[in-house]
N, C-alpha and C positions, 0 to 999 in steps of 0.2 A: 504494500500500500504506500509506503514511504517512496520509493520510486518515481507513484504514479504522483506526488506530490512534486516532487521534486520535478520531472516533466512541466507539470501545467506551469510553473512559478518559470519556470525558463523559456517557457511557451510566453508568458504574460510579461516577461521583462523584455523578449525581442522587439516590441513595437522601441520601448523607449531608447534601445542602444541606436535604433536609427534615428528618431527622432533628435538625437541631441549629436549625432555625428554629423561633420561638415559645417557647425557651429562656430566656429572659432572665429571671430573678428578680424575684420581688416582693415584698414584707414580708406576711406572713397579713393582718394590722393595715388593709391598705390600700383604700383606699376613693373612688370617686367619685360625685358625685353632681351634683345642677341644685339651686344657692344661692336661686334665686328664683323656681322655677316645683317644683308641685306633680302631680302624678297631679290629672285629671279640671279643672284650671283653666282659664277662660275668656279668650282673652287679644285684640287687635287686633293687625295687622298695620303696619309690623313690630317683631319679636317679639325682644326683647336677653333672649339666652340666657346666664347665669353659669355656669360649671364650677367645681364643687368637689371638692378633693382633698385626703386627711389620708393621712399614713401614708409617704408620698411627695412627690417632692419634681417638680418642673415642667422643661422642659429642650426644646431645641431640638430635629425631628428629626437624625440626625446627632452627636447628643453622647451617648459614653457615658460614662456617670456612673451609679454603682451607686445602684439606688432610686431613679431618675427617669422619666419619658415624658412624653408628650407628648399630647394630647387629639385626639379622633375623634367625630364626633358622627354615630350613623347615625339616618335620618329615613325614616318608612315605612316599615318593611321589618322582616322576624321578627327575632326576639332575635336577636345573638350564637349563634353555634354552632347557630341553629336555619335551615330553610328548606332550599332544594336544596345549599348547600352543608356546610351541617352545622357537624359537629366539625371539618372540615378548613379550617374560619375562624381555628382557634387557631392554625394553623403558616402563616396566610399574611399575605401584605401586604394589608393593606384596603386596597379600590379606595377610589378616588378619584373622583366623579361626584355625582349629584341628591340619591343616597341614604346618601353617606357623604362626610359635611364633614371635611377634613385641616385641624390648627390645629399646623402642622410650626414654625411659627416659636415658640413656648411658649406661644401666645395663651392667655386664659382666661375669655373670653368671645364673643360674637357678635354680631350685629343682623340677621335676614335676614328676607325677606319670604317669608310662606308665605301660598298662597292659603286663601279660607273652608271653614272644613270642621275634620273630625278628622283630625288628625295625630299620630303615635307618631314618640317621641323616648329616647334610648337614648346614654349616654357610654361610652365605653370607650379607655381608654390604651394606648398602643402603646409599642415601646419605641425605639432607634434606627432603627429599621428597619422602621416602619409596623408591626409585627407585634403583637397581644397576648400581654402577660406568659404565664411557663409558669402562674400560675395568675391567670388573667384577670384586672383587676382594672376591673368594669363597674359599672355604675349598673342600677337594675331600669329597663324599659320604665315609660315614662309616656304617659298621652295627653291633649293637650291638645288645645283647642277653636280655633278661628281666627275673627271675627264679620268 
């Protein structure tokens, strides 16, 4: 019977772990972007990517400190909030894989080698906890070239 208790109470606290994920504040002000790469540039392999950020302040994953996170770099893949998982990108932890670079230690920068071709490139800050700010704070999509 203890079991079956223990099920519903974990059943009945799932709404709230979503409901308060992707919470975390951001200044309106705040802003990321790519310091040294452009929409539509041509570039060689490989590719040191700069992350820039005003408005806000940089921070380990793990630290909370008001008006900080940390950098996430997705590569290939639809905007933020767009594609099969949508909006429901805001309340979660970004994966970790091909398509989506974790810089958890504060890094603010990169160097990776991406094969020839077009590739789409996209910053977006997470807060302690891998998740995006309650109001996002991303870079627009860029595409750049690979020779």
């Amino acid at each position: 019977m203890s079991k079956h208790l223990i099920a519903a109470a974990l059943i009945a606290c799932a709404p709230l772990t979503l409901a308060t994920a992707g919470e975390t504040p951001a200044p309106a002000d705040a802003q990321v972007y790519f310091v040294n790469l452009s929409d539509g540039d041509t570039v060689s392999s490989p590719v040191t990517i700069i992350f820039g950020l005003s408005g806000m302040g940089v921070a380990p994953a793990g630290t909370e400190k008001e008006n900080t996170g940390h950098h996430h770099l997705l590569i290939d893949r639809p905007p933020l909030g767009e594609g099969p998982d949508g909006a429901e990108e805001f309340a979660l932890n970004l994966p970790s894989d091909d398509n989506h670079k974790h810089f958890g230690g504060g890094q603010t920068e990169v160097t990776l080698e991406l094969s020839p071709g077009t590739h789409t490139l996209q910053l977006v800050l997470g807060d302690l906890n891998h998740i995006p700010h309650s109001e996002p704070v991303m870079s627009d999509v860029i595409t750049i070239t690979v020779e």
